[in-house]
C-alpha positions in Angstrom: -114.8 29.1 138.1 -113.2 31.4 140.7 -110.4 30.2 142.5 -110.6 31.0 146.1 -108.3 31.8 148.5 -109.4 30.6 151.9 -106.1 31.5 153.8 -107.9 35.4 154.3 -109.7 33.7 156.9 -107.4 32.0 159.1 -106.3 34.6 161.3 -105.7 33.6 164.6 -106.0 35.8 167.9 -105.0 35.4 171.9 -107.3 35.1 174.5 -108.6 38.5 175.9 -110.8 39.3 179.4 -111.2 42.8 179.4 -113.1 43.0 182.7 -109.9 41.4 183.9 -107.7 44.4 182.9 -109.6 47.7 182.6 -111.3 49.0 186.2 -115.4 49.2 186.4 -116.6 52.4 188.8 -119.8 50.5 188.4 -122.0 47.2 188.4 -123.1 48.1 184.6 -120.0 49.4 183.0 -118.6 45.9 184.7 -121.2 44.4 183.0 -121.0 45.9 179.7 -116.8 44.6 179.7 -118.6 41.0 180.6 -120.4 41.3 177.4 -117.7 42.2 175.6 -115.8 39.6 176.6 -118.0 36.7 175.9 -118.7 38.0 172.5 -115.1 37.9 171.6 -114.8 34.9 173.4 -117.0 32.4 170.5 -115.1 34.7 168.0 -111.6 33.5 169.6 -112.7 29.7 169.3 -114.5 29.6 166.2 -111.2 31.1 164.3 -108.9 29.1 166.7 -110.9 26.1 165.8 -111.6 25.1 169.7 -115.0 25.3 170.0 -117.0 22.2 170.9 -120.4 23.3 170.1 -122.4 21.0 168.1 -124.2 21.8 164.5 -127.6 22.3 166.1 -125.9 24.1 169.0 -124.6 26.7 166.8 -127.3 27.0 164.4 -129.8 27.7 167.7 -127.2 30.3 169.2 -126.6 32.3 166.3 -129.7 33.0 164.3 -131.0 29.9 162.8 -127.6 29.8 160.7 -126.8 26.6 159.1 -123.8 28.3 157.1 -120.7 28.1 159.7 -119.8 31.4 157.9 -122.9 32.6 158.4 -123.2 32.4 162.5 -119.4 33.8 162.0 -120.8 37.0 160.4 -123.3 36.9 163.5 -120.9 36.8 166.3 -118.8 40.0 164.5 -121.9 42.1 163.8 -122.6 41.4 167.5 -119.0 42.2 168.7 -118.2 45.1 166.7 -120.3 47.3 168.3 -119.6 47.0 171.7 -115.9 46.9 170.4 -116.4 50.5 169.0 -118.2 52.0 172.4 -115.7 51.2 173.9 -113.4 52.8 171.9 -114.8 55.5 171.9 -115.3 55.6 175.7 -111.4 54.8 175.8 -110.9 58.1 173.6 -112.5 60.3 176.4 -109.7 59.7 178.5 -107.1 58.4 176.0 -104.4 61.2 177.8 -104.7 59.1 181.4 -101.6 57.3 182.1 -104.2 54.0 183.5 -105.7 53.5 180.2 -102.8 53.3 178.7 -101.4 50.7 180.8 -105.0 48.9 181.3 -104.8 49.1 177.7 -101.2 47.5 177.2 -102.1 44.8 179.8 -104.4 43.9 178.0 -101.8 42.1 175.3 -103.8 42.5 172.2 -102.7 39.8 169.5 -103.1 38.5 166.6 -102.0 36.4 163.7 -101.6 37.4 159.9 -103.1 35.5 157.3 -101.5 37.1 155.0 -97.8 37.3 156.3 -95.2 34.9 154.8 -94.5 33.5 157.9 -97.7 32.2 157.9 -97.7 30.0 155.5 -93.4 28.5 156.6 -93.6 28.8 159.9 -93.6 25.0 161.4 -93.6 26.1 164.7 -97.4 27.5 164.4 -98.2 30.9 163.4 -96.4 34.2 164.5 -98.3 36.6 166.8 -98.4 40.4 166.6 -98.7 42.0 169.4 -99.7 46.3 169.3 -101.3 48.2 172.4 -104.2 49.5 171.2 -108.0 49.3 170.4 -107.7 50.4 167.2 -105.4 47.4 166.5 -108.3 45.1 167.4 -110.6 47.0 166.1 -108.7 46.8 162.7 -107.7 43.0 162.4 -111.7 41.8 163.7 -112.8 44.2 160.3 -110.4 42.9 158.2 -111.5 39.7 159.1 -115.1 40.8 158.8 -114.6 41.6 155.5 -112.8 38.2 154.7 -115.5 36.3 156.3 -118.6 38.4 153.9 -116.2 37.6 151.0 -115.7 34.0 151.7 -119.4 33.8 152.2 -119.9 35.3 148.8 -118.0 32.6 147.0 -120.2 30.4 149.0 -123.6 31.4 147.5 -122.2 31.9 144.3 -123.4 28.9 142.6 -126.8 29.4 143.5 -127.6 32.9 144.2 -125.8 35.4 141.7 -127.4 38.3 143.1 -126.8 37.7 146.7 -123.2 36.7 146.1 -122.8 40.2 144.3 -124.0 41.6 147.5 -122.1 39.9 149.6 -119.1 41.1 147.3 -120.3 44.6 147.8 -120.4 44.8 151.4 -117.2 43.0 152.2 -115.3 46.0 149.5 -117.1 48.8 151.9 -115.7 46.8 155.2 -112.4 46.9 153.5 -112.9 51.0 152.4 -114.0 51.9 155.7 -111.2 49.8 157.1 -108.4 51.6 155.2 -109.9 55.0 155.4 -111.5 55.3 158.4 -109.9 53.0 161.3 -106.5 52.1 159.9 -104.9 55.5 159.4 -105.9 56.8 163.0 -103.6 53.2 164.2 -100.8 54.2 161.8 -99.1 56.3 164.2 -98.8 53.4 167.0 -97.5 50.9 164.6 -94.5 49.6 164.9 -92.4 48.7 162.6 -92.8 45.0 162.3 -96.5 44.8 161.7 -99.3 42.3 160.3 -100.5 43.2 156.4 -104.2 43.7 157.4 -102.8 46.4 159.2 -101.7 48.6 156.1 -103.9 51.0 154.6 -103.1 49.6 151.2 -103.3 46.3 151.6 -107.0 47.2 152.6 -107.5 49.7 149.4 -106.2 46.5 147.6 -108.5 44.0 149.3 -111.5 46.7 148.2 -110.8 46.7 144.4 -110.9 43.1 144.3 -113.8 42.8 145.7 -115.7 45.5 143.8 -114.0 43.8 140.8 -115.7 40.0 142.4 -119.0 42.0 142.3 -119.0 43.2 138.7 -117.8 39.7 137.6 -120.6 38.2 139.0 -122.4 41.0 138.0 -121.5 40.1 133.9 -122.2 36.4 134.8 -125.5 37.2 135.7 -125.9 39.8 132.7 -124.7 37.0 130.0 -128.0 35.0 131.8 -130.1 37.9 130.6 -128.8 38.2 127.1 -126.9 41.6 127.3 -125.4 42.8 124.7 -121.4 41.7 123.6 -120.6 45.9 123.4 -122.1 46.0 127.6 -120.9 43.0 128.6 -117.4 44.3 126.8 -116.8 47.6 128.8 -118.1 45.3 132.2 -115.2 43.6 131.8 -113.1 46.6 131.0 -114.4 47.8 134.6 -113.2 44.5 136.1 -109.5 45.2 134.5 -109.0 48.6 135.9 -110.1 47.7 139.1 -107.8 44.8 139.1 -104.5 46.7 137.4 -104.8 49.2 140.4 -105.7 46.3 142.9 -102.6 44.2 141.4 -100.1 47.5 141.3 -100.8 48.3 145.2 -99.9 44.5 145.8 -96.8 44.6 144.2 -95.7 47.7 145.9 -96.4 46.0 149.0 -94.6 42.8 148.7 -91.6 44.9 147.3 -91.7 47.0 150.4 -93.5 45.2 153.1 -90.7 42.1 153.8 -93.4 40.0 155.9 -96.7 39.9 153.3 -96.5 36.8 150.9 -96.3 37.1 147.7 -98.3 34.4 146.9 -101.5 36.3 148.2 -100.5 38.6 145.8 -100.6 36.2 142.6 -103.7 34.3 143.8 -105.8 37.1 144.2 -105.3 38.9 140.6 -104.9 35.7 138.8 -107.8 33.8 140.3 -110.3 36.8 139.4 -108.6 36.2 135.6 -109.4 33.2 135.6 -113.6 33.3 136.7 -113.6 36.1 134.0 -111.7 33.8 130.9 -113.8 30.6 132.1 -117.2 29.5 130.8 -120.5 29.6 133.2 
């Protein structure tokens, strides 16, 4: 068995209205920050667990869905890319001195699910606040990528294939999120900052999941008879991608005061452990 690690998941976030903050010149652009706003909004409640839509509700509203996780994936792959027009809109004029402070009143926050504050603070969990789209942009991928992983495990027992998919896609979110968006933030980070924020942590997040992928990729090759000398170097792909996966880790916990080290352990160990056990 793999053994899973849930607590990716649990990020928490603030409320946001962003028709409330930034100024519409016109009835569609006012629109368009409508829509943006109430697809964040059944993102906000599902991870804050307030919600009060029933089973059949939600299965109705987002796609036929029965899998919670599943409808969650929806309501991303429907925010994200309104999220992304707008930032690129916001880019146009990123040097005027309003969208700067439209952006800043707009109090963009979240909560790690990886920082060790998470898991001791009594008095709930610890919000991060940063001033930019990026930021959201950033923390909403990483728990994109979370979300497609935890869905993966789900499946797993039934659909080897899919769940080696699903492994797939959640290491490109995490590639695209530590390449692409999370290096353009960098310079508006400040020094007290959420792990799903760091590049590295997302290089990290990658690796294990391309390593998930090829395990279940051997499981699935042991089904069909392959042969021990394949099967062997598989596995020797799963340990190099875990090695670099567990060094970046360390490094982080060693230099990064707020990420647990506990995420650290679970992750590389629980990967040893669906490779060493029996199918």
């Amino acid at each position: 068995m793999m053994l899973q690690f849930p607590d990716l998941v649990k990020m928490k976030t603030k409320k946001m209205v962003f028709e409330d903050v930034y100024a519409a010149r016109d009835s569609a652009t006012l629109e368009q920050l409508k829509e943006l706003s109430s697809k964040r909004r059944v993102i906000e409640e599902s991870i804050n667990e307030s919600s009060f839509v029933t089973e059949a509700i939600a299965r109705e509203m987002y796609g036929g869905f029965t899998s919670p996780l599943q409808q969650d994936l929806h309501k991303l792959e429907e925010y994200l890319p309104l999220l992304e027009n707008l930032i690129f809109h916001a880019d146009l004029v990123s040097s005027d001195w309003k969208m700067f402070r439209w952006t800043s009143d707009l109090k963009i926050r979240w909560a790690s699910s990886l920082s060790s504050s998470s898991f001791f603070n009594l008095r709930g969990p610890r919000f991060f606040q940063i001033d930019s789209l990026r930021f959201e942009l950033g923390m909403t991928l990483f728990l994109y990528g979370a979300i497609l992983r935890e869905r993966a495990l789900e499946v797993l027992p039934t659909d080897l294939v899919q769940s080696a998919t699903l492994f797939r896609e959640a290491a490109g979110v995490y590639h695209h999120l530590a390449h692409e968006v999370l290096p353009m933030l960098e310079p508006a980070l400040p020094a007290e900052r959420p792990p799903e924020a760091i590049s590295s942590v997302s290089t990290a997040m990658s690796l294990i999941c391309m390593a998930e992928a090829q395990a279940v990729t051997i499981r699935k090759a042991e089904e069909k008879g392959t042969t021990v000398g394949l099967l062997a170097k598989l596995h020797y792909g799963v340990t190099q991608l875990l090695d670099e996966a567990y060094d970046m880790l360390y490094k982080e916990t060693r230099e990064c005061k707020d990420i647990s080290s506990r995420f650290a352990v679970c992750k590389v160990i629980g990967i040893y452990i669906f490779l060493q056990c029996p199918t």
